[in-house]
SELUM-541833 format. One line per 2 residues: number of its first residue (from 1); their letters; for each residue x, y, z of N, C-alpha, C. Coordinates in Angstrom, 1 decimal, decimal comma, padded with zeros to 4 digits. Example, Ala and Ser with C-alpha at 12.3 -4.5 7.8 and 13.67 -1.06 7.14 Angstrom:
<sites>
1) as) 013,2/-005,7/007,8/012,3/-004,5/007,8/013,2/-003,3/007,8  012,8/-002,2/007,1/013,7/-001,1/007,1/012,9/000,0/007,9
</sites>
This chain:
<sites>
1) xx) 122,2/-059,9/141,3/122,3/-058,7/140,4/122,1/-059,1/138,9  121,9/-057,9/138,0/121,2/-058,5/136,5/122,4/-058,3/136,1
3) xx) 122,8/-059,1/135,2/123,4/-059,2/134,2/123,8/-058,0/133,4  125,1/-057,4/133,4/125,1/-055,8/132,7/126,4/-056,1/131,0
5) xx) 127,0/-056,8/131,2/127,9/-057,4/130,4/128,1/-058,9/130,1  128,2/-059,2/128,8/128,2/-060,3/128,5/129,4/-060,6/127,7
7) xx) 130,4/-061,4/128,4/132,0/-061,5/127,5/132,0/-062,9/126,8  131,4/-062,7/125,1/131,8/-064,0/124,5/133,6/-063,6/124,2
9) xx) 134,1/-064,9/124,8/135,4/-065,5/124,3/135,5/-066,6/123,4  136,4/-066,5/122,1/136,4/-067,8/121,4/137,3/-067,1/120,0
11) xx) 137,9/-067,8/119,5/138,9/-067,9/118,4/137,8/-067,7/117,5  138,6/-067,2/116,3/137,8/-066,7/114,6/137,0/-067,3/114,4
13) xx) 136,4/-067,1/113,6/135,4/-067,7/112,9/134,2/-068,9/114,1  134,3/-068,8/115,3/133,9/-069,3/115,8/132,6/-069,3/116,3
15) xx) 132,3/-068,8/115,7/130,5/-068,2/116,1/130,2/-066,8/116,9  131,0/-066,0/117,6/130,5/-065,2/118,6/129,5/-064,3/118,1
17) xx) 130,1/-063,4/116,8/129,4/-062,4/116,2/127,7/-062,8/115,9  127,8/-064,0/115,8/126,4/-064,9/115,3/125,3/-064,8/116,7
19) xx) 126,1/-065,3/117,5/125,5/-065,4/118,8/125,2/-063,9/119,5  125,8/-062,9/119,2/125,9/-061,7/119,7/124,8/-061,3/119,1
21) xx) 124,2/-061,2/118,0/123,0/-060,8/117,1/122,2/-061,6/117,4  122,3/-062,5/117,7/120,6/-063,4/118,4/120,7/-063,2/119,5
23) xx) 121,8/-063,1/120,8/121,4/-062,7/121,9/120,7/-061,0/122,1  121,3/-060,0/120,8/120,2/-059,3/121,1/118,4/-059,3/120,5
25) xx) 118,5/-060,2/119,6/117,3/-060,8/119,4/116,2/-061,0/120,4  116,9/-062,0/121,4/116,1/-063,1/122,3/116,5/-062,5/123,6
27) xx) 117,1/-061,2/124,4/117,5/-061,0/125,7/116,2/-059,4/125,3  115,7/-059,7/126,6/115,0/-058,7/126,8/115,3/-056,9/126,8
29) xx) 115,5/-055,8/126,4/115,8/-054,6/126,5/116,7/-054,1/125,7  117,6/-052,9/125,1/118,6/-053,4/124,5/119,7/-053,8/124,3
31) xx) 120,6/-054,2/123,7/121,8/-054,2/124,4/123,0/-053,8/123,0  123,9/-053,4/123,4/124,7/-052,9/122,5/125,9/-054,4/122,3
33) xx) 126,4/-054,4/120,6/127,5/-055,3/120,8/128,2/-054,9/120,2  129,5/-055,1/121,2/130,9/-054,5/120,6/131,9/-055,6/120,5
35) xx) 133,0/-055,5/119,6/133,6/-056,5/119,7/135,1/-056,0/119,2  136,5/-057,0/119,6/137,5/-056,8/119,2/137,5/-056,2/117,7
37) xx) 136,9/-056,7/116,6/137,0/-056,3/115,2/136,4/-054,8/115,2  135,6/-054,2/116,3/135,1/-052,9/116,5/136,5/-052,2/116,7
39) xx) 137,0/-052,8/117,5/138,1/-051,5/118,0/139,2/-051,8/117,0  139,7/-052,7/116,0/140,9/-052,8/114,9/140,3/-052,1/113,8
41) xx) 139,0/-052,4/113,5/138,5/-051,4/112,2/138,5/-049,5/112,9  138,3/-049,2/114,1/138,8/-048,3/114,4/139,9/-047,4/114,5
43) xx) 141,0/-048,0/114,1/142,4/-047,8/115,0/142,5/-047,5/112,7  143,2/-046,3/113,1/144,3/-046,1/111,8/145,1/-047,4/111,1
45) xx) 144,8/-046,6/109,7/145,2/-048,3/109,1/146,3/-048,4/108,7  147,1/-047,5/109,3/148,7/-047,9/109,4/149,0/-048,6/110,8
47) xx) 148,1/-049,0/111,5/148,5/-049,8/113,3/148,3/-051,3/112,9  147,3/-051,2/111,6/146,7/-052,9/111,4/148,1/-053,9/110,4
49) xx) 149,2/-053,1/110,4/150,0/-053,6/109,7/151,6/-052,8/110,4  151,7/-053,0/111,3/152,7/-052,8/112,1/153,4/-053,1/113,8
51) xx) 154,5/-053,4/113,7/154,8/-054,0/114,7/154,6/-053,6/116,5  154,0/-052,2/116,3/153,4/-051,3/117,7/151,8/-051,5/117,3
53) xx) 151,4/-051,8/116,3/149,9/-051,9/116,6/149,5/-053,4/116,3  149,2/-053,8/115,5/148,4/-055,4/115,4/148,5/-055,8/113,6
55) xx) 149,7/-056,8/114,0/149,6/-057,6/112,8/149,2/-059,1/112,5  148,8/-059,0/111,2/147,8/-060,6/110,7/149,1/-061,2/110,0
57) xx) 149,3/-062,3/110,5/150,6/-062,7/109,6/149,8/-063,7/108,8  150,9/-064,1/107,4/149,8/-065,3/106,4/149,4/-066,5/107,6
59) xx) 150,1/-066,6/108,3/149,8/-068,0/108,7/149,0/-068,1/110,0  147,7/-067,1/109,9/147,0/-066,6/111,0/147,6/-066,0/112,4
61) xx) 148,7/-066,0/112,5/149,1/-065,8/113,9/148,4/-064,5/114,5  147,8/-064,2/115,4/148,3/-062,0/115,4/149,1/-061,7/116,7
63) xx) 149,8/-060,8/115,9/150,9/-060,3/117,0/150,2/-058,5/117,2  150,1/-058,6/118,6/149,9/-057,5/119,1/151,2/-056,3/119,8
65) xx) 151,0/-055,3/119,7/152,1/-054,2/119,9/152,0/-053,2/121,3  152,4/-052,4/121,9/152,3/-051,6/122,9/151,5/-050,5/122,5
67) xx) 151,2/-049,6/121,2/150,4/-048,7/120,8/149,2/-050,0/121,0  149,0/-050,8/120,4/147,5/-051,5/120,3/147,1/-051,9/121,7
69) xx) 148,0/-052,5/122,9/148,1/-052,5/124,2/147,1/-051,2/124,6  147,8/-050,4/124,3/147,3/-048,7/124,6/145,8/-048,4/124,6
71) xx) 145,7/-049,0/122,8/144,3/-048,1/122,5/143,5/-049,4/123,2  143,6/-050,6/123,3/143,2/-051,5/124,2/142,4/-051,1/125,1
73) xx) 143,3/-051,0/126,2/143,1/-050,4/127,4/142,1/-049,1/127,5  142,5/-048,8/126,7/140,9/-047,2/126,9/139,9/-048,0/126,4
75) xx) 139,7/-048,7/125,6/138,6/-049,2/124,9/138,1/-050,0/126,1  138,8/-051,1/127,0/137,8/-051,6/128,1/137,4/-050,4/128,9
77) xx) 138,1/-049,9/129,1/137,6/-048,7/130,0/136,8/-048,0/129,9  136,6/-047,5/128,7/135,1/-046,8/127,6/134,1/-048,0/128,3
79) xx) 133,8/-048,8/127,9/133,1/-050,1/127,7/132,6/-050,4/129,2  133,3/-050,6/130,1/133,0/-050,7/131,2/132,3/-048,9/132,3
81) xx) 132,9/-048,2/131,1/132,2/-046,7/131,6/130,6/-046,8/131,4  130,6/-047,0/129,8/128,9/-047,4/129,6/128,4/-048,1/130,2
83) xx) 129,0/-049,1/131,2/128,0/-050,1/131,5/127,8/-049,8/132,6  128,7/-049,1/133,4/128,2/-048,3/134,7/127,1/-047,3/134,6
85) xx) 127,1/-046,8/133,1/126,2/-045,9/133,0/125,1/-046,2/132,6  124,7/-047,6/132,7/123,8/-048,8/132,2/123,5/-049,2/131,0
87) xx) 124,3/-049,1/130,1/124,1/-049,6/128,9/124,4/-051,2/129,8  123,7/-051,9/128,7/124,0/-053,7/128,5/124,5/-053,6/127,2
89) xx) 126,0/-054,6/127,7/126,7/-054,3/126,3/127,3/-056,3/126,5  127,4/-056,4/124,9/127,6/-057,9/125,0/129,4/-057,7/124,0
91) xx) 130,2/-058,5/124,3/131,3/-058,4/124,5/132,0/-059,4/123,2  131,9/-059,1/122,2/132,5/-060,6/121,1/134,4/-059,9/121,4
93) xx) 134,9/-061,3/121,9/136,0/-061,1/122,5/136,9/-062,2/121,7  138,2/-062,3/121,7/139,5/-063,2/121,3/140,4/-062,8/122,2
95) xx) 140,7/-064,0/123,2/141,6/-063,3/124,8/143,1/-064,2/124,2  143,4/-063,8/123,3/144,8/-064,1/122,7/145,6/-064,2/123,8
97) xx) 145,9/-063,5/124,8/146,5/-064,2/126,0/146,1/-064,7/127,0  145,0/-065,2/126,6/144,3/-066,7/127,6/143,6/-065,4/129,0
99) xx) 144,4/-066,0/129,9/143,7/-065,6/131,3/144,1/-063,8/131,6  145,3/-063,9/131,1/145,9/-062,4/131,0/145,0/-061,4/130,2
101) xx) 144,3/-061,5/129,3/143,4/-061,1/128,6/142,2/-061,0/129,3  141,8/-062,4/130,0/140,4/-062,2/130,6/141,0/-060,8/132,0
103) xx) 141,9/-061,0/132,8/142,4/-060,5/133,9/142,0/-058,9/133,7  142,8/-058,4/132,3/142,4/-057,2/131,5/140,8/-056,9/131,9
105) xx) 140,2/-057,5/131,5/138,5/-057,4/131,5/138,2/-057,2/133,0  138,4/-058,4/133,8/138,0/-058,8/135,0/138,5/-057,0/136,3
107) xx) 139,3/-056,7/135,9/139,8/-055,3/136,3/138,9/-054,1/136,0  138,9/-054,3/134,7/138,5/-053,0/134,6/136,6/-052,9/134,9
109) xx) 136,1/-054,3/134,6/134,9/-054,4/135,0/134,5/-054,9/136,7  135,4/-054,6/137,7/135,6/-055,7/138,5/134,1/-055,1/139,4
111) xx) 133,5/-053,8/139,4/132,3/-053,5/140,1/131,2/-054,1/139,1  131,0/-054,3/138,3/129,9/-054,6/136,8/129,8/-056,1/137,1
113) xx) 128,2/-056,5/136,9/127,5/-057,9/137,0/128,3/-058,1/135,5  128,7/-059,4/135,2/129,5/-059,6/134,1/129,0/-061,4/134,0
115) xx) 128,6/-061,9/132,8/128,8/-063,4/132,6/129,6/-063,6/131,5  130,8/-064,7/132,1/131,8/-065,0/131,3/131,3/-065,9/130,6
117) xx) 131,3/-066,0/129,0/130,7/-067,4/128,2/132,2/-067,6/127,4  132,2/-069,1/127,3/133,2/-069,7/126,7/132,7/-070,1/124,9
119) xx) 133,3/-069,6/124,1/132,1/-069,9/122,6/133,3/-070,7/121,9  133,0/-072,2/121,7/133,8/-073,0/121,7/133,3/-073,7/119,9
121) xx) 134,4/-073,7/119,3/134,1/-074,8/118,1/135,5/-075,5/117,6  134,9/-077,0/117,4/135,7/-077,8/116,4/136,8/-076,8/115,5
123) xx) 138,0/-077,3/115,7/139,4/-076,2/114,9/139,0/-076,8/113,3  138,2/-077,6/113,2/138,0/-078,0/111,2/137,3/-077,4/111,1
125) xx) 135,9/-076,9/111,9/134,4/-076,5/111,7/134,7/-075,1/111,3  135,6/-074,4/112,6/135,6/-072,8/112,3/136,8/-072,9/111,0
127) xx) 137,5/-074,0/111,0/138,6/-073,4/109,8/137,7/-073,7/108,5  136,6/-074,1/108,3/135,7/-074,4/107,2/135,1/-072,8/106,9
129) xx) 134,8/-072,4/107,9/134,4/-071,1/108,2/134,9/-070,0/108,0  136,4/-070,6/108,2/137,4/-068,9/107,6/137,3/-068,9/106,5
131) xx) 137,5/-070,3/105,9/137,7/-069,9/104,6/136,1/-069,8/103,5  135,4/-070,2/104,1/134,0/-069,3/103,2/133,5/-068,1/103,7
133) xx) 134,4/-067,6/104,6/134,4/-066,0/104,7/135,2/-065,2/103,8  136,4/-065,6/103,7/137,3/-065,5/102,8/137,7/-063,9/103,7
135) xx) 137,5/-063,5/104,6/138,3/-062,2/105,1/139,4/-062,1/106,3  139,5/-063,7/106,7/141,1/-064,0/107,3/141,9/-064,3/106,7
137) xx) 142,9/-064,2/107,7/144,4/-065,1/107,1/144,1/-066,6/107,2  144,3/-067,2/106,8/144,1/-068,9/106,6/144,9/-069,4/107,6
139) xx) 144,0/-070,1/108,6/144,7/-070,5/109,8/144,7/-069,8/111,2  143,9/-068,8/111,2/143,9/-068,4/112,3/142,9/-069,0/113,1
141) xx) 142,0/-069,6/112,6/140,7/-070,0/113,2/141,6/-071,6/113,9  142,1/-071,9/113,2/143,0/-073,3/113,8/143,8/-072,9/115,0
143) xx) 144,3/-071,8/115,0/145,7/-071,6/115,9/144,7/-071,0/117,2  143,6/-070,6/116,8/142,7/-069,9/118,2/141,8/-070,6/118,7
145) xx) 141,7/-071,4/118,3/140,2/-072,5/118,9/141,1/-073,1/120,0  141,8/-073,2/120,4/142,1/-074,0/122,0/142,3/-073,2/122,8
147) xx) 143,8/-072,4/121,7/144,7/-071,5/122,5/143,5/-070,3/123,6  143,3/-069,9/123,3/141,9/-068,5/123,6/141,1/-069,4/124,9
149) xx) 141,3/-070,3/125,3/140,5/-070,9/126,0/141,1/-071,5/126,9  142,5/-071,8/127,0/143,8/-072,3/127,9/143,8/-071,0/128,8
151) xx) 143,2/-071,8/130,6/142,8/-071,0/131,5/142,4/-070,0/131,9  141,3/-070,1/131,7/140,0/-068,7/130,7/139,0/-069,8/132,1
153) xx) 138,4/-069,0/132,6/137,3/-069,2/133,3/135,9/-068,6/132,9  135,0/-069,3/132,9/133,7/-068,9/132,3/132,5/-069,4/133,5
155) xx) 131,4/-068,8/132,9/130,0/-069,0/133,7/129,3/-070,2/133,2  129,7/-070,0/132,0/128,3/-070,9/130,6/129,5/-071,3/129,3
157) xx) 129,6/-072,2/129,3/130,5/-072,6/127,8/129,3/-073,3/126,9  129,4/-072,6/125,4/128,7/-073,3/124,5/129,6/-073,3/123,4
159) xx) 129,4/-074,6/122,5/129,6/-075,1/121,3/128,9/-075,1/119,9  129,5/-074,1/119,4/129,3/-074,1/118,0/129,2/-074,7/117,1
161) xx) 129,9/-075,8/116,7/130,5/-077,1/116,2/129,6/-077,5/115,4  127,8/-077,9/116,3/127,3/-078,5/115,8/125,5/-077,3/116,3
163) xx) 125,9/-076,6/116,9/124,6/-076,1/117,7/124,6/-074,4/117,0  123,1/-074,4/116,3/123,0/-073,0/116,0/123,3/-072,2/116,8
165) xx) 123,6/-070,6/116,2/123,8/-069,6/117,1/122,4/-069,2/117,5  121,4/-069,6/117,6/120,3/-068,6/118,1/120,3/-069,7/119,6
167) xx) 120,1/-071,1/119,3/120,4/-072,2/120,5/121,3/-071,9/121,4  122,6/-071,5/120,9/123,6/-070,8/122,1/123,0/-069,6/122,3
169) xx) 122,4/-068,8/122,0/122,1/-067,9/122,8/120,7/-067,7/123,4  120,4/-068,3/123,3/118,8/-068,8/124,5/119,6/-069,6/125,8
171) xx) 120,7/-070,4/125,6/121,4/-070,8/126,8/121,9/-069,9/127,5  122,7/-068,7/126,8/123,4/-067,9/127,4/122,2/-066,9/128,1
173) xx) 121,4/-066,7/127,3/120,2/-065,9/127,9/119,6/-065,8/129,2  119,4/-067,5/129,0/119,1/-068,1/130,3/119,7/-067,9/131,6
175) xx) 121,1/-067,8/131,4/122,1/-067,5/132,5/122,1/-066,0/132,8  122,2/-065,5/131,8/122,2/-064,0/131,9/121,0/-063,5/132,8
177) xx) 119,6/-063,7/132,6/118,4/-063,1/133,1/118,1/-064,1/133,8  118,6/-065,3/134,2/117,7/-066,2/135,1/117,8/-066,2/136,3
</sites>
């Protein structure tokens, strides 16, 4: 079966968004990318700072709420609607609860050709990266580089660290259409 979904998982600053825009560069047809930061800039900006929707604490942490649970959940479900409806959609993801996160996905996609990619970097490299972004909390790219990946099953794992994003995604490519 071809490839209809593509779930990059990986902590802040860690490359996915990078790789998401070259994999639609280099994958044949189009493909749409959505990503966690799609559905928080969506959500009312009184949820991005409260205890039922999704808060950034200084010290990177994020704590998620039952309203954000909520709009969550429709949102894979949207997502996995389109892809039934054949969109190719590539997936820039942060499974903050490790496998329970992936499980989330793995459900709601469970009829959908799906490749799981692991998008992995050095906790100095992406925290070099938060902070010449300058639009996190300082520290979250450290507290998510392991955690996000503690029993998380994948198809294809690539590293950022030291490997462009267009290189990780000619790998991922590879797996996707090959």
């Amino acid at each position: 079966m071809t490839t209809q979904v593509i779930v990059l998982n990986g902590g802040s600053s860690s490359g996915k968004s990078g790789i998401a825009r070259c994999l639609q560069a280099v994958l044949p047809d189009p493909w749409l990318a959505l990503g966690t930061d799609t559905l928080v800039d969506a959500m009312p900006a009184a949820m991005r700072a409260s205890d039922t929707g999704i808060e950034f604490a200084p010290d990177g942490e994020v704590i998620v709420g039952p309203e954000f649970r909520t709009l969550e959940a429709a949102w894979i479900e949207g997502i996995a609607a389109m892809a039934r409806a054949g969109a190719r959609i590539i997936v820039d993801e942060v499974f903050l609860g490790g496998p329970a996160s992936q499980r989330r996905w793995q459900e709601s996609l469970h009829d959908v050709p799906v490749l799981w990619v692991g998008v992995h970097c050095d906790a100095t490299v992406a925290a070099g990266r938060e902070l010449a972004r300058g639009d996190r909390p300082i520290g979250m790219a450290t507290s998510q580089a392991d955690a996000v990946h503690r029993g998380v099953t994948y198809d294809v794992e690539v590293d950022t660290s030291h490997t462009e994003s267009i290189e990780c995604a000619r790998v991922i490519a590879g797996r996707a259409i090959g």
